[in-house]
C-alpha positions as CSV (number, residue, x, y, z in Angstrom):
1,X,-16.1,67.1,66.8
2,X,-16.2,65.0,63.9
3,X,-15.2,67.3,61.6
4,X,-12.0,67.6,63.9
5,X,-11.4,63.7,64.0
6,X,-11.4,63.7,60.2
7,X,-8.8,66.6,60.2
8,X,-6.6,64.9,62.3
9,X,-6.5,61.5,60.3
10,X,-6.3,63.2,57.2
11,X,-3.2,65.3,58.6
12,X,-2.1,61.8,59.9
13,X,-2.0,60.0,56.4
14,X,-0.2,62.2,54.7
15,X,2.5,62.3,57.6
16,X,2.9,58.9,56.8
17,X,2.9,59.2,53.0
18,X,5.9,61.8,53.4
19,X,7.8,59.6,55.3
20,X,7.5,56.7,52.9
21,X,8.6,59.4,49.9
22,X,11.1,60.5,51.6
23,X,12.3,57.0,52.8
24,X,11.9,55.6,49.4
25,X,14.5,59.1,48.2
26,X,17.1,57.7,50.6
27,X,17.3,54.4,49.8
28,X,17.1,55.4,45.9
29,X,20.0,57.9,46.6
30,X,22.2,55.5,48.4
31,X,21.4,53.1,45.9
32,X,23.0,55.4,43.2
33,X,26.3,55.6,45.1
34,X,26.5,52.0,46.3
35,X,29.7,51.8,44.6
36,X,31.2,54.6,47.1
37,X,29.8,52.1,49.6
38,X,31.8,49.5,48.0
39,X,35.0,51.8,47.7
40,X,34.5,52.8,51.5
41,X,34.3,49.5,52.8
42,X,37.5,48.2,51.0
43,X,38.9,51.3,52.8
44,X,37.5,51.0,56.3
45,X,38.7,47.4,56.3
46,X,42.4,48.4,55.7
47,X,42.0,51.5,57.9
48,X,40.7,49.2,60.7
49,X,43.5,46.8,60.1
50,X,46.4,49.5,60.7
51,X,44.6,51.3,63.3
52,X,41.9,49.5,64.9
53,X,40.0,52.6,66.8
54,X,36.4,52.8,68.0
55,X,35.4,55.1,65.1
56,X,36.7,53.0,62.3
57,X,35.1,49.5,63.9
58,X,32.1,50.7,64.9
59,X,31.5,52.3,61.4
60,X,32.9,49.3,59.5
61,X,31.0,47.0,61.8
62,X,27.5,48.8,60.6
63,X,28.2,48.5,57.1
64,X,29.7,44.8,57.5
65,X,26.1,44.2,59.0
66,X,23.2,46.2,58.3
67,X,22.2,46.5,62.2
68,X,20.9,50.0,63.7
69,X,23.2,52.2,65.3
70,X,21.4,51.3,68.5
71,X,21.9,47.5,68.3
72,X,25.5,48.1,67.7
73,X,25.9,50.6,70.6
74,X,24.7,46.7,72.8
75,X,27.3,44.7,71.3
76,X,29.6,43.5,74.0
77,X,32.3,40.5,73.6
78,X,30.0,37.6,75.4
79,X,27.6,38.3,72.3
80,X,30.8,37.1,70.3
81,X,31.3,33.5,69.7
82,X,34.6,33.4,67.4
83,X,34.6,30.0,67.8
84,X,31.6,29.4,66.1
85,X,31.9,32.5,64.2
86,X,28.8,33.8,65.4
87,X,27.4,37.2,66.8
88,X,24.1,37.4,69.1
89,X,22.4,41.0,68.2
90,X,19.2,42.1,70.3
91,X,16.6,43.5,67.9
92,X,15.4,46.7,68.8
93,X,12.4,47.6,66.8
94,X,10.2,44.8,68.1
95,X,7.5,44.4,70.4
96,X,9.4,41.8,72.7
97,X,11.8,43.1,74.6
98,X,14.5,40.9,74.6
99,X,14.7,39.7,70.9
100,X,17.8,38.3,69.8
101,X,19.0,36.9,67.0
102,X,22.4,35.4,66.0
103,X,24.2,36.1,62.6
104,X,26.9,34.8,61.1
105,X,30.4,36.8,61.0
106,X,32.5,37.2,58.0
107,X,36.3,36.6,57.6
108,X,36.9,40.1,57.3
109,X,34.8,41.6,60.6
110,X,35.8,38.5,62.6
111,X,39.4,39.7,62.2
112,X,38.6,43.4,62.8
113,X,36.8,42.6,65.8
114,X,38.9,40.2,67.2
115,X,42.0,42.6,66.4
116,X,39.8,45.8,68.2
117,X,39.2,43.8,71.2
118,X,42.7,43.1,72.2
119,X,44.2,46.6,70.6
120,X,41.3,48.2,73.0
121,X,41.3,45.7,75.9
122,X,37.7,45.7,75.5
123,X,36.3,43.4,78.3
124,X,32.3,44.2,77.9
125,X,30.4,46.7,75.4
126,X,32.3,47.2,72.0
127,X,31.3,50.8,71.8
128,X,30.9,52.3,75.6
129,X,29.5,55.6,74.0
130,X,26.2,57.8,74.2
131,X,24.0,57.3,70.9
132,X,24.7,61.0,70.0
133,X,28.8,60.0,70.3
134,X,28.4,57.0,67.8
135,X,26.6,59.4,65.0
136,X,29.5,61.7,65.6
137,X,32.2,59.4,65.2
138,X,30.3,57.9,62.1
139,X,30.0,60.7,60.3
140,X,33.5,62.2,61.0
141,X,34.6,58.6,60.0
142,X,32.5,59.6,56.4
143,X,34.1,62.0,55.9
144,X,37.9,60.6,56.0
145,X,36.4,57.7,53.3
146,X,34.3,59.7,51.0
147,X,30.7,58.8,51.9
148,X,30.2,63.2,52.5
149,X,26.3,63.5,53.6
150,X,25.7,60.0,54.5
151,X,23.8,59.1,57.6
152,X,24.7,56.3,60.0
153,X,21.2,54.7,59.0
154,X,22.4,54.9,55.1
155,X,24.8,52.1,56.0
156,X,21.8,49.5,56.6
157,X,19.9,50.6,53.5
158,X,23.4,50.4,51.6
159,X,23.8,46.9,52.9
160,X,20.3,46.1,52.2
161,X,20.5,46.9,48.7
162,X,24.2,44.8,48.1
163,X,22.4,42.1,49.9
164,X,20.0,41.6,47.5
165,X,22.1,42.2,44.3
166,X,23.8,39.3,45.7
167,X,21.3,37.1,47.0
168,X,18.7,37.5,45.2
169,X,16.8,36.6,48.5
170,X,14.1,38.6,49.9
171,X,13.6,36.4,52.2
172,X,17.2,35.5,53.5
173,X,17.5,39.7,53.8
174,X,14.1,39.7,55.6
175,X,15.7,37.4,58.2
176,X,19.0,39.3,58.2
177,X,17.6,42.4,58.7
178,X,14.7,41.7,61.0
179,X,11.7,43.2,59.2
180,X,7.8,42.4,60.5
181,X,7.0,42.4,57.1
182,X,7.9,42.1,53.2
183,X,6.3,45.5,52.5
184,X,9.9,47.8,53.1
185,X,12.0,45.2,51.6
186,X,9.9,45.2,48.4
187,X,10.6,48.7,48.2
188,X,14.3,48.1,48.0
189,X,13.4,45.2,45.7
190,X,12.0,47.0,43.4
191,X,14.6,49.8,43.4
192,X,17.4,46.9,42.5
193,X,15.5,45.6,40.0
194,X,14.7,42.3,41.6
195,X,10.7,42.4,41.8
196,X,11.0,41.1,37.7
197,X,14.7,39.6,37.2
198,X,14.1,39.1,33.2
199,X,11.5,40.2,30.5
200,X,8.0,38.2,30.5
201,X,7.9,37.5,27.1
202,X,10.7,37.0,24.7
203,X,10.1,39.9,21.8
């Protein structure tokens, strides 16, 4: 029996170590083509503007973010306050239920959303679709700006990684993002560069 239990958390570690290596691939792929990111996004926002259709917003709206697919697919328009220029997003991945937290909007997804709303005479959710719908429309939307292989979740470590370049905040991504603890975001630290900003010694 004991034998047994020492299989099974042996098997069990190394589970998790290949889903850290693998994690850590992603993010260092995606953060070798962060300039398609870039490129797509300057796209998406003009394709949004001239056509404003679920696919393009809900994929622009993930990159403008960083959220989970999920926490997008709750989005409705009382969760909007354009006034304040504010959106309210409930946090999946924690142990309370009903965690919120409230962002603020840039210019640029203010005016998309805003612009989808009316265009769609959207009244309640943003994005009325099944989960398996939304990574559709995601990827097909890839496709049409260049991102080919991308996954939906690639937009959050994409905007994770630009949020740090441009930061230089941990901490200001850690409450962005959400994360329980430093230990992912100091992965994508380090894959930025932003663990050690300049040399220690001068020669």
């Amino acid at each position: 029996m004991r034998n047994s239990g020492a299989v099974s958390i042996s098997i069990s570690r190394k589970e998790i170590y290949s889903e850290e290596m693998c994690n850590h691939m992603q993010v260092r792929d995606v953060y070798l083509n962060l300039n398609a990111y870039r490129q797509a996004m300057e796209r998406l926002y003009r394709m949004c503007w001239q056509m404003p259709n679920r696919r393009y917003v809900l994929t622009y709206t993930l990159g403008a973010t960083g959220r989970r697919l999920g926490e997008a697919l709750q989005l409705t328009t009382r969760d909007l306050d354009f006034e304040r220029h504010v959106a309210t997003w409930r946090i999946l991945k924690k142990r309370t239920p009903d965690y919120y937290v409230t962002l603020p909007l840039s210019q640029r997804l203010e005016e998309i959303l805003r612009r989808y709303i009316v265009f769609s005479g959207i009244s309640d959710k943003l994005f009325p679709i099944s989960r398996r719908q939304a990574e559709y429309d995601v990827k097909k939307t890839f496709n049409e700006v260049g991102l080919h292989g991308w996954r939906p979740h690639d937009l959050r470590h994409a905007f994770i990684l630009e949020a740090l370049l441009n930061s230089k905040s941990i901490e200001q991504v850690r409450r962005w993002t959400q994360h329980s603890s430093y230990k992912e975001l100091l992965e994508y630290a380090r894959v930025v560069g932003l663990e050690i900003e300049k040399p220690l010694v001068p020669w």
